[in-house]
VOVEX-984498 format. One line per field, with one value per residue (C-alpha): residue in three letters; y, z, x; residue number from 1. Coordinates in steps of 0.05 Angstrom, whole numbers, plus 5000, padded with zeros to 4 digits. Layout:
BEGIN
aa <- (ala;...)
Y <- (Y;...)
Z <- (Z;...)
X <- (X;...)
i <- (NUM;...)
This chain:
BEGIN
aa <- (unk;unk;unk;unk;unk;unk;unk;unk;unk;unk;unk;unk;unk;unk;unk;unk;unk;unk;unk;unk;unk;unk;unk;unk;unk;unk;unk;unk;unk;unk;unk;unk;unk;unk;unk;unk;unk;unk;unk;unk;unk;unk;unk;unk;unk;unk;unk;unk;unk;unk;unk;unk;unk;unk;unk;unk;unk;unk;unk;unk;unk;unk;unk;unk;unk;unk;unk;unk;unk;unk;unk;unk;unk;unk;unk;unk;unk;unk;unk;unk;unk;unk;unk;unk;unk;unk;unk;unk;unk;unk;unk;unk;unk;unk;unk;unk;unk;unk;unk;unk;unk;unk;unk;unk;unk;unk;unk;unk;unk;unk;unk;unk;unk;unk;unk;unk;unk;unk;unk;unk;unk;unk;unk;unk;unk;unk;unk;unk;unk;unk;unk;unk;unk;unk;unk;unk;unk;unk;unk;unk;unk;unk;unk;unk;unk;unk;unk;unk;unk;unk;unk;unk;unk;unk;unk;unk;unk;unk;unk;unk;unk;unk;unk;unk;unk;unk;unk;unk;unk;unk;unk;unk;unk;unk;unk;unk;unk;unk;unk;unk;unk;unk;unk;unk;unk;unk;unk;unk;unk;unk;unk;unk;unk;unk;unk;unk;unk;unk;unk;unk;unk;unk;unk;unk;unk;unk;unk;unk;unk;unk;unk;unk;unk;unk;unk;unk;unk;unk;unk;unk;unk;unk;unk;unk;unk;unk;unk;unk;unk;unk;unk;unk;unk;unk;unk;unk;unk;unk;unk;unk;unk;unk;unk;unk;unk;unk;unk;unk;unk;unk;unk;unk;unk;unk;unk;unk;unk;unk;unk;unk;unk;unk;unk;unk;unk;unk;unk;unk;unk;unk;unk;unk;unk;unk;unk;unk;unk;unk;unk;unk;unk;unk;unk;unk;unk;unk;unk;unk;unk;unk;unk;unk;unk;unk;unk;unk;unk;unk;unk;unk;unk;unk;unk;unk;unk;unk;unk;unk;unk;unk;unk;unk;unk;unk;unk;unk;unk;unk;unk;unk;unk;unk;unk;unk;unk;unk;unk;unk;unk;unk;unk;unk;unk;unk;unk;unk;unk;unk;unk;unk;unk;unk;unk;unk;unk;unk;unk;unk;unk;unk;unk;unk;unk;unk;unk;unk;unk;unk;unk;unk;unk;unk;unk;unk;unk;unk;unk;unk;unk;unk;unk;unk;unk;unk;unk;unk;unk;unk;unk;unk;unk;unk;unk;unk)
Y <- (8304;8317;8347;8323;8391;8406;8455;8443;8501;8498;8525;8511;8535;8521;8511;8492;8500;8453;8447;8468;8423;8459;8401;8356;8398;8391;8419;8387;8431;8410;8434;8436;8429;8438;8437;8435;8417;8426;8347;8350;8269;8303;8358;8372;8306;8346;8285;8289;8206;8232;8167;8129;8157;8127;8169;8111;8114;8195;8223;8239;8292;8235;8294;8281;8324;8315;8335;8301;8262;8188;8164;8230;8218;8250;8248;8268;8280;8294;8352;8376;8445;8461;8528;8567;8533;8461;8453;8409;8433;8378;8396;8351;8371;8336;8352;8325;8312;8312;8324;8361;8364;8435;8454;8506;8557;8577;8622;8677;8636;8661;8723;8672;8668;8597;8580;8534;8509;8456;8429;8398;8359;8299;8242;8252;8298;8371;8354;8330;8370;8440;8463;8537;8577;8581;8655;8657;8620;8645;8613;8624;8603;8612;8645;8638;8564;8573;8536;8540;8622;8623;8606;8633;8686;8677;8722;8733;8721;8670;8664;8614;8598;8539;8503;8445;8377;8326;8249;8213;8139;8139;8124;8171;8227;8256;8328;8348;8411;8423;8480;8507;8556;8574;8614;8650;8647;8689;8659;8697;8713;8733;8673;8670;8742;8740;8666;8663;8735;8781;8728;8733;8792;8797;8738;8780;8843;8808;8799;8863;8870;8822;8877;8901;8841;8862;8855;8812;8764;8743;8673;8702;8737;8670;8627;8685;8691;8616;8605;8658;8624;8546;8593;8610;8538;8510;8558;8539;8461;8488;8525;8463;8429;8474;8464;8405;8393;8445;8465;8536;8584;8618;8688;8670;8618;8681;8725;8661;8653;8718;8734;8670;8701;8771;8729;8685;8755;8770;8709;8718;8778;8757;8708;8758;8817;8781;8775;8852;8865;8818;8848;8881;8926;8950;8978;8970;9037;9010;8949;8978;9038;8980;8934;9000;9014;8935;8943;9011;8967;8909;8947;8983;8925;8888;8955;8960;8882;8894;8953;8911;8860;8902;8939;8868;8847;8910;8902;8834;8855;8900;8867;8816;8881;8886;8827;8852;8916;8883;8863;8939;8962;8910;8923;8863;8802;8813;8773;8754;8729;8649;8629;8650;8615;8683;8688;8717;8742;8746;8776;8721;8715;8691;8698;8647;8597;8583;8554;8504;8463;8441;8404;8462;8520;8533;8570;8642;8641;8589;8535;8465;8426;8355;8316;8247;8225;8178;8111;8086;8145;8145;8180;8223;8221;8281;8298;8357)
Z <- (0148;0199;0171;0187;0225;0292;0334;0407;0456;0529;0587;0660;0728;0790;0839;0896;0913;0968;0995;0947;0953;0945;0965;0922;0865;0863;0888;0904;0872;0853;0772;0733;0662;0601;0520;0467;0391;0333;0318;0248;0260;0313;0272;0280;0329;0373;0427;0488;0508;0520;0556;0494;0460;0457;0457;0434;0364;0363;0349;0412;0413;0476;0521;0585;0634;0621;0688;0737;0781;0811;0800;0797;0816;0759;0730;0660;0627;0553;0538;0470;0444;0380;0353;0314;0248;0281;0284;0340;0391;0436;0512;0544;0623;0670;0745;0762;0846;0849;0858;0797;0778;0774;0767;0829;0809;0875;0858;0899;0958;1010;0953;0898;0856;0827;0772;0791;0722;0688;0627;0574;0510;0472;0446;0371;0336;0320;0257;0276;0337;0358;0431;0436;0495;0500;0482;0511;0565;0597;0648;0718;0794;0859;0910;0967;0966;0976;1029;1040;1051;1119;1078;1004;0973;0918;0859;0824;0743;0709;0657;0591;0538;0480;0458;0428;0459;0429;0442;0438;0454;0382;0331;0279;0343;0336;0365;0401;0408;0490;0526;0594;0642;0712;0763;0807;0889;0921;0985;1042;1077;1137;1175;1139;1150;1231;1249;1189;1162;1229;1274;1216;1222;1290;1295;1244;1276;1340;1306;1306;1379;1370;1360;1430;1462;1469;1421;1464;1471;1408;1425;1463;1394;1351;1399;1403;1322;1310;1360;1307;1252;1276;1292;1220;1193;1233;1207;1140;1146;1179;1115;1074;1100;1069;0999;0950;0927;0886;0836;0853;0902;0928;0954;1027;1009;0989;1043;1093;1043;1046;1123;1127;1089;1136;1190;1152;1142;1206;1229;1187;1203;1283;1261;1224;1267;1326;1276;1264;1337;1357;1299;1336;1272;1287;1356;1391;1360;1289;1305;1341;1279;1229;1277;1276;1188;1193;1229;1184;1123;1146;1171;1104;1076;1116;1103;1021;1031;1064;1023;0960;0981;1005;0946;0899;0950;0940;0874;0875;0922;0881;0818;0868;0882;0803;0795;0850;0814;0748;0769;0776;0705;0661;0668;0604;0588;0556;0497;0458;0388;0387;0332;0374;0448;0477;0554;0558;0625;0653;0709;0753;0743;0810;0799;0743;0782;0824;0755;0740;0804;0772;0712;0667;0624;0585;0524;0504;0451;0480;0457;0472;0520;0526;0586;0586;0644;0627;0667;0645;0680;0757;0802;0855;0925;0978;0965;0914)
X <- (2639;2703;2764;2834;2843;2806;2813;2798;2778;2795;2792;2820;2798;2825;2776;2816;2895;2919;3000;3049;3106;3177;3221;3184;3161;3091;3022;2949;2891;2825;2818;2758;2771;2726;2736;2692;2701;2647;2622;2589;2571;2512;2484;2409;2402;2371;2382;2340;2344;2408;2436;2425;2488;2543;2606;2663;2632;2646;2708;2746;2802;2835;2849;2896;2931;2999;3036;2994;3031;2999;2938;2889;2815;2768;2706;2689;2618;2600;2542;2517;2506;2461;2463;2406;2416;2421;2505;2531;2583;2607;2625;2677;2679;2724;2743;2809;2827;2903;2987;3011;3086;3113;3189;3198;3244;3284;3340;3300;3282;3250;3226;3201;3138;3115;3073;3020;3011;2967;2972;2923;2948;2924;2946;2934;2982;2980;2965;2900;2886;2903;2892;2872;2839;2764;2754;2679;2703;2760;2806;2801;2815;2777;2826;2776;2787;2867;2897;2957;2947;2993;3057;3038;3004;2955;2948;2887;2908;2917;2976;2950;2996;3005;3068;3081;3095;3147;3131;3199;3165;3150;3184;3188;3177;3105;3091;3031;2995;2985;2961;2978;2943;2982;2963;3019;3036;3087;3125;3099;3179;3167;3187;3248;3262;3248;3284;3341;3358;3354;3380;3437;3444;3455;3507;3547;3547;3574;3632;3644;3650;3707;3750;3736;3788;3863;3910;3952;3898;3883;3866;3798;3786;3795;3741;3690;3704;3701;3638;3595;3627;3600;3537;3525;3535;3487;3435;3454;3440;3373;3359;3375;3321;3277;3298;3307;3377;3387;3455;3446;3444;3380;3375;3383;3444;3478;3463;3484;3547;3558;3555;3599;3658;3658;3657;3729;3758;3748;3772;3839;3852;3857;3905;3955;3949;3982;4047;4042;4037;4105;4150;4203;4199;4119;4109;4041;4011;4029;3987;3923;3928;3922;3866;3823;3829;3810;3748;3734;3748;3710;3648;3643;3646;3587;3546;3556;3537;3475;3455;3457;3419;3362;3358;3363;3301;3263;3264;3242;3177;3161;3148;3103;3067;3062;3012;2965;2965;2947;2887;2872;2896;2871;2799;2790;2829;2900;2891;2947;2956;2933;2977;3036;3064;3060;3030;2960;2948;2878;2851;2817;2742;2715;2648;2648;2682;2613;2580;2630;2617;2535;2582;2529;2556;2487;2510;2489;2421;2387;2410;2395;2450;2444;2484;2509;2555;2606;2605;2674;2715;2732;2679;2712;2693;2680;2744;2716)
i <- (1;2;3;4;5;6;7;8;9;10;11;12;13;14;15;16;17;18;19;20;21;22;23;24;25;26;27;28;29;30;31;32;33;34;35;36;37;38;39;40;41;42;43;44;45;46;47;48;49;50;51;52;53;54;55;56;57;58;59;60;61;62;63;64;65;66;67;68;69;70;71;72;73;74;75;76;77;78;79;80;81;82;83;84;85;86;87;88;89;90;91;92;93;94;95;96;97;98;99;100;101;102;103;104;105;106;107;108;109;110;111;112;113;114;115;116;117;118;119;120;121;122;123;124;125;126;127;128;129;130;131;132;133;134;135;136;137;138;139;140;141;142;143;144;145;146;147;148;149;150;151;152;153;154;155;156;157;158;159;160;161;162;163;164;165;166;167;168;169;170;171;172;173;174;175;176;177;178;179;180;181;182;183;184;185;186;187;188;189;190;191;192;193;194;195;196;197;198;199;200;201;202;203;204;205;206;207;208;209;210;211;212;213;214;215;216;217;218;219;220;221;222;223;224;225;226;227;228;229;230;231;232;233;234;235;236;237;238;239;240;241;242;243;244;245;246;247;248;249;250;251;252;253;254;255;256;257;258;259;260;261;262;263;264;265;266;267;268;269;270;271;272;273;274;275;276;277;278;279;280;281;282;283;284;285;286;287;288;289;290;291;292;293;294;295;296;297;298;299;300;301;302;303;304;305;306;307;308;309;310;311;312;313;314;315;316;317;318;319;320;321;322;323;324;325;326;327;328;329;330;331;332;333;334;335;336;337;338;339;340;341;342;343;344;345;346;347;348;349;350;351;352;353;354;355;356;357;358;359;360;361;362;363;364;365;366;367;368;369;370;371;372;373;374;375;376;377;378;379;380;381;382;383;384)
């Protein structure tokens, strides 16, 4: 007889990561995804005409993805395990084609790491169902098949965690156990680095040589100062382009933002000085004394700037550099506590991914599997 209670285990592997999507926040992968539940109703069956069962008069745990975005292409089929003393274990094994929604967090664009996550809940409560990660079976993702590899970088672990999901189309609200497994990509910089940031850089530094035109002309100093100034908004509307609208700044917004106001100051101050130089109370010497502590000041200023925001970037790479090296020091899976929402991060298991594509997982002491495909699910095409 069921209980009220069941706990489902699952597991998640990506098999394939296609585009990731910044401006729209989404990504295309290719997931295979697989949980099984004891089923008391199919205890010592021992089916082998196996396409004579009928699953709709089973308890289901109605399993979905919940972030999926359009209309996914899967295919789901059903498998039975019997252990030693005859107790069924029912496999549900689905492989989903298609765009997932994932909030990209940008605040350290071009440096940022996203969460490729996917997430499995059901539609009964948590009451009746609990989600939990298949502890036999871990999670994992094949970074071979990664391919958008010229503009990210793929990490090997996978980061699984539960939480609870709150339905508010019902009325009284119902919550719902869901769990999530992500793996991680770092932005690869360096064309932001070479065509943005150094080209920056330079336009910034000519500003400098500003300082070079006459005192007496400072007219020449305001259009060279002004040109660099237009320069630098122009690269900002090309960085926009790049990014979703946003309500915060990103890394490289700053450093733009940033250059932009040494290049106002510098801009300002080739406006007053003129008015220091014509005082008939400040002779000449006064005035070019003054432009040179300006361009000390200002320099100083540009060079504490830049020092910063290498050493806020250095840090950043280096805890990228931290989840390459974790695949080095965590020789076993980090497993966490299960009745906690606490991240359990796990190396990536590559050579596991290989048996997922037969749709067979044949369980440890010989036992007996039993597969039934299911004909009222979508097929998917050559796509996977």
């Amino acid at each position: 007889m069921r209980c009220l209670h069941t706990t489902i285990q699952a597991r998640i592997v990506f098999l394939k990561l296609g585009e990731i999507d910044t401006l729209h926040d989404r990504f295309n992968a290719n997931v295979f995804i697989q949980a099984k539940w004891r089923e008391p109703a199919l205890d010592h069956t021992y089916y082998k005409e196996f396409d004579k069962i009928d699953w709709s008069k089973y308890w289901s745990p109605k399993l979905f993805v919940e972030n999926v975005f359009g209309d996914p292409r899967e295919n789901i089929e059903y498998s039975i395990s019997y252990d030693s003393k005859g107790k069924a274990t029912v496999y549900e094994k689905r492989r989903v084609l298609s765009h997932f929604q994932e909030f990209m967090e940008l605040n350290k664009f071009p440096f940022d790491t996203q969460d490729l996550t996917v997430t499995l809940t059901s539609e009964r409560n948590e009451a009746e169902v609990e989600l939990i990660e298949d502890v036999s079976e871990r999670c994992a993702l094949n970074p071979q098949s990664f391919v958008d590899e010229q503009e990210w970088k793929l990490h090997k672990i996978v980061v699984t965690w539960r939480r609870t999901r709150t339905d508010d189309n019902k009325s009284p609200k119902t919550n719902h156990s869901a769990f999530s497994a992500a793996c991680k990509a770092s932005r690869r910089p360096e064309f932001f680095i070479w065509n943005i940031l150094v080209v920056m850089f330079l336009i910034c530094s000519l500003s400098f040589a500003t300082f070079a035109v006459d005192l007496n002309l400072p007219q020449n100093r305001l259009q060279l100062s002004f040109i660099l100034l237009l320069t630098t908004v122009s690269f900002k509307f090309v960085v926009n382009q790049s990014l979703p609208m946003i309500a915060y700044l990103t890394y490289l917004d700053k450093y733009i933002l940033g250059s932009m106001a040494i290049l106002c100051c510098i801009c300002v101050w080739h406006a007053v000085v003129p008015l220091f130089n014509n005082s008939p109370s400040c002779c000449s010497e006064h005035s070019k004394y003054a432009d040179t502590v300006a361009l000390i000041i200002l320099s100083i200023i540009y060079i504490v700037f830049h020092a910063f925001f290498i050493f806020i970037i250095a840090c950043v790479t280096s805890k990228t550099r931290n989840y390459d090296r974790g695949n080095e020091i965590f020789p076993e899976f980090l497993c966490g506590n299960d009745s906690t929402t606490e991240p359990v991060v796990t190396p990536s298991q590559t050579a596991n991914v290989a048996n997922v594509d037969h749709f067979t997982n044949n369980t440890k002491n010989n036992n007996t599997v039993i597969t039934n495909n299911s004909n009222n699910n979508k097929v998917l095409g050559n796509d996977l």
